[in-house]
NUSE-176311 format. One record per atom (N, C-alpha, C, O): residue in three letters; x, y, z. Coordinates in steps of 0.05 Angstrom, whole numbers, plus 5000, padded with zeros to 4 digits. Layout:
AlaXYZ ...
REM end
This chain:
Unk501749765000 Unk500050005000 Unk501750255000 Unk501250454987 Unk503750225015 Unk505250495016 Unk507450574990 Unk508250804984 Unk508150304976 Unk508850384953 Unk507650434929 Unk508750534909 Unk504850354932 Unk503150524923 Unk503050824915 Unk503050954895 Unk502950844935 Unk503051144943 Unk505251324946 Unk505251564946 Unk507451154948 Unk510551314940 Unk510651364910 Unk511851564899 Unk509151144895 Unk509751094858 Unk507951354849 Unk508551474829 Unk506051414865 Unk503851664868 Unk504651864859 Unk503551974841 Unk507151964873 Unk507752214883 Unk507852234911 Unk509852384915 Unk507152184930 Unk507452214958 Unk510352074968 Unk511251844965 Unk511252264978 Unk513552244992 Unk514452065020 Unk513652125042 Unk515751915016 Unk515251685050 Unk515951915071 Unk515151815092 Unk516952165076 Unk516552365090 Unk514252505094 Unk513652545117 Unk512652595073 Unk510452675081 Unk507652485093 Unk505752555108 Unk508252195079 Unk506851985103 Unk507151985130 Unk505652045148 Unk509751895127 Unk510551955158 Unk508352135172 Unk506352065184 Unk509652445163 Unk507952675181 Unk505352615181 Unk504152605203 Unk503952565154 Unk501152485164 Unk500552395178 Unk498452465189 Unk501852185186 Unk501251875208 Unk501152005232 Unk499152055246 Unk504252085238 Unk504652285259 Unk502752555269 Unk502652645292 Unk501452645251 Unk499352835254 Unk496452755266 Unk495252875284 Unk495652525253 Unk494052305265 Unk493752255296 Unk492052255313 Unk496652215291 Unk496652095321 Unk496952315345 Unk495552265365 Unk498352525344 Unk497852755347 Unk494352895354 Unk494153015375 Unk492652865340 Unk490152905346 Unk487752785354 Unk485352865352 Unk489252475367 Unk487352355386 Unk487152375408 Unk485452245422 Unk489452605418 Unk489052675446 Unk486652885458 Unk485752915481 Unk485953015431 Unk483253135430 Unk480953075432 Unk479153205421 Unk480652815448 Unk477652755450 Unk475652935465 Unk473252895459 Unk476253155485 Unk475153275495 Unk476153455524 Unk477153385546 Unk475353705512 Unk476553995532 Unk477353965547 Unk475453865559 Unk479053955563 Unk479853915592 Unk478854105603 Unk480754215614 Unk475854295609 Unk475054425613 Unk471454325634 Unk470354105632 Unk471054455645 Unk468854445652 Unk466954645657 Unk467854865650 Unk464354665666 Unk462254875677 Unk462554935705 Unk462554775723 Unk463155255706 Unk462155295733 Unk460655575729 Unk461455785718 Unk458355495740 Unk456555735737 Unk456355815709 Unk457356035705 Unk455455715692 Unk455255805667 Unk458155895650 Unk458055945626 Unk459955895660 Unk462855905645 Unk464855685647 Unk465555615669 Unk465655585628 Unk466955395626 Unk470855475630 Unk472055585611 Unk472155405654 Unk474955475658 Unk475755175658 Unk474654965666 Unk478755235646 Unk480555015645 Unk481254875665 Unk481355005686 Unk481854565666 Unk482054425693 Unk485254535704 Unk485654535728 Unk487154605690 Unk489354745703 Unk488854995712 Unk491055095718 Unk487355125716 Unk486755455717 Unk485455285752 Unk486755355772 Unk484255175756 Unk481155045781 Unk485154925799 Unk485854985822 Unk486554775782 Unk487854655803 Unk490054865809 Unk490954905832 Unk490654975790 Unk492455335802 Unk490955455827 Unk492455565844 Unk488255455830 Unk486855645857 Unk487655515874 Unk489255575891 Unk486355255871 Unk487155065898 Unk489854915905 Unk490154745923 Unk491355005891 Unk494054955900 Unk494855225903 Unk497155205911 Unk494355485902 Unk494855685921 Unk493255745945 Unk493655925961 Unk490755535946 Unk490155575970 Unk492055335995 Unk493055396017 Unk492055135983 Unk494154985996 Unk495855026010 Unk496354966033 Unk497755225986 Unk500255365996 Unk499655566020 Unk500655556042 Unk498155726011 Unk497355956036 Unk496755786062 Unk497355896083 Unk495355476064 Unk494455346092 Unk497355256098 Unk498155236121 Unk499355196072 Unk501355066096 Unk503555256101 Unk505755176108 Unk502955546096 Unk504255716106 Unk503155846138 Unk504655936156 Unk500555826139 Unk500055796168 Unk499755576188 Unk499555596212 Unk499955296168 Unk501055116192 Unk504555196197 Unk505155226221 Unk506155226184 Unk508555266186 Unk509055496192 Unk511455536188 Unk507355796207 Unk507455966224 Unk505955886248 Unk506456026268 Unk504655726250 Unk503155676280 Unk505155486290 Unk505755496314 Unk506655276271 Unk508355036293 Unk512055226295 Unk514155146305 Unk511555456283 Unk513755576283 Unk516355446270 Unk518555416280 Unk515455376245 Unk517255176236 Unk518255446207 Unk519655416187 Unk517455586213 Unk518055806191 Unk520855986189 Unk521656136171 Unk522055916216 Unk525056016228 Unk526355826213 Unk528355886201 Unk525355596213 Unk527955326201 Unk527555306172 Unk528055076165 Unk527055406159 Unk526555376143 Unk527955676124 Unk527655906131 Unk529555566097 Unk529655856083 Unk529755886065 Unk529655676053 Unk530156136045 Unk529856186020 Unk526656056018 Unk526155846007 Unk524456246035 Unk521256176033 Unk519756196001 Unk517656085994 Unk521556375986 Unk519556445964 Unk520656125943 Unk519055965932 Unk523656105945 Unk522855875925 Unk521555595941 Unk520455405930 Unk521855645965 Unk519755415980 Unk516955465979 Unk515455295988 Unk516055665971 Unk513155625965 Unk512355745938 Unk510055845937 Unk514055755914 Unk513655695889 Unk514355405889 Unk512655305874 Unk515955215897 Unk516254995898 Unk514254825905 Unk513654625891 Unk512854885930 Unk509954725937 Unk509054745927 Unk508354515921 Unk507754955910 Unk505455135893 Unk505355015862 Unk503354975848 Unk508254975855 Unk508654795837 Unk508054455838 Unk506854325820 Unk508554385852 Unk508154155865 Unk505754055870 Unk504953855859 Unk504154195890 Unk500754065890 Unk499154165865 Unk497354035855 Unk499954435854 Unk498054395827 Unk498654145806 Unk497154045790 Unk501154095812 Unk501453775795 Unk500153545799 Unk498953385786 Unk500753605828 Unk498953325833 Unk496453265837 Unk495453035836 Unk495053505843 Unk492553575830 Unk491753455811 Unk490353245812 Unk492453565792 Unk491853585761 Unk491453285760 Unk489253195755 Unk494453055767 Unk494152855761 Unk492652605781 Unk493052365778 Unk491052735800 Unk489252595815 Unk487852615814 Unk486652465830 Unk486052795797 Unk482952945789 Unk482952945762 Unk480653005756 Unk484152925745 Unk484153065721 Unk485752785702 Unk485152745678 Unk487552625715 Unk488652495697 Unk487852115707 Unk488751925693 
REM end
């Protein structure tokens, strides 16, 4: 079949890409999006809130047990968490 289609004119490079394009757009079965209240927001945008709400609770457990002295360089430790539970979010709800 494919020499078929090379004897054609079609190039075994531009098959390729086709194939590859194919395959490429079955990951589109459907929005990673949902309804809230009549507007539909992305499931990364829903696990970004709640992984900054996260972050903000374990910045007051880690000011109430006073564990916030031992601890340093806070901003890349809580871009680091912040990064971190929106991941795992995403992949415990979403994936």
């Amino acid at each position: 079949m494919i020499r078929k289609l090379v004897s054609r004119g079609f190039s075994q490079m531009s098959l390729v890409g086709a194939a590859l394009l194919l395959l490429c757009t079955t990951g589109c079965a459907y929005p990673p999006s949902f309804n809230i209240l009549g507007s539909y927001f992305p499931s990364w945008l829903v696990c970004c809130a709640a992984a900054a709400v996260l972050t903000f609770l374990a910045h007051v457990l880690f000011t109430k047990t006073r564990l916030i002295g031992e601890l340093w360089s806070l901003p890349f430790l809580y871009v680091a968490l912040f990064s971190c539970l929106s991941c795992v979010l995403w992949i415990i709800f979403f994936e």
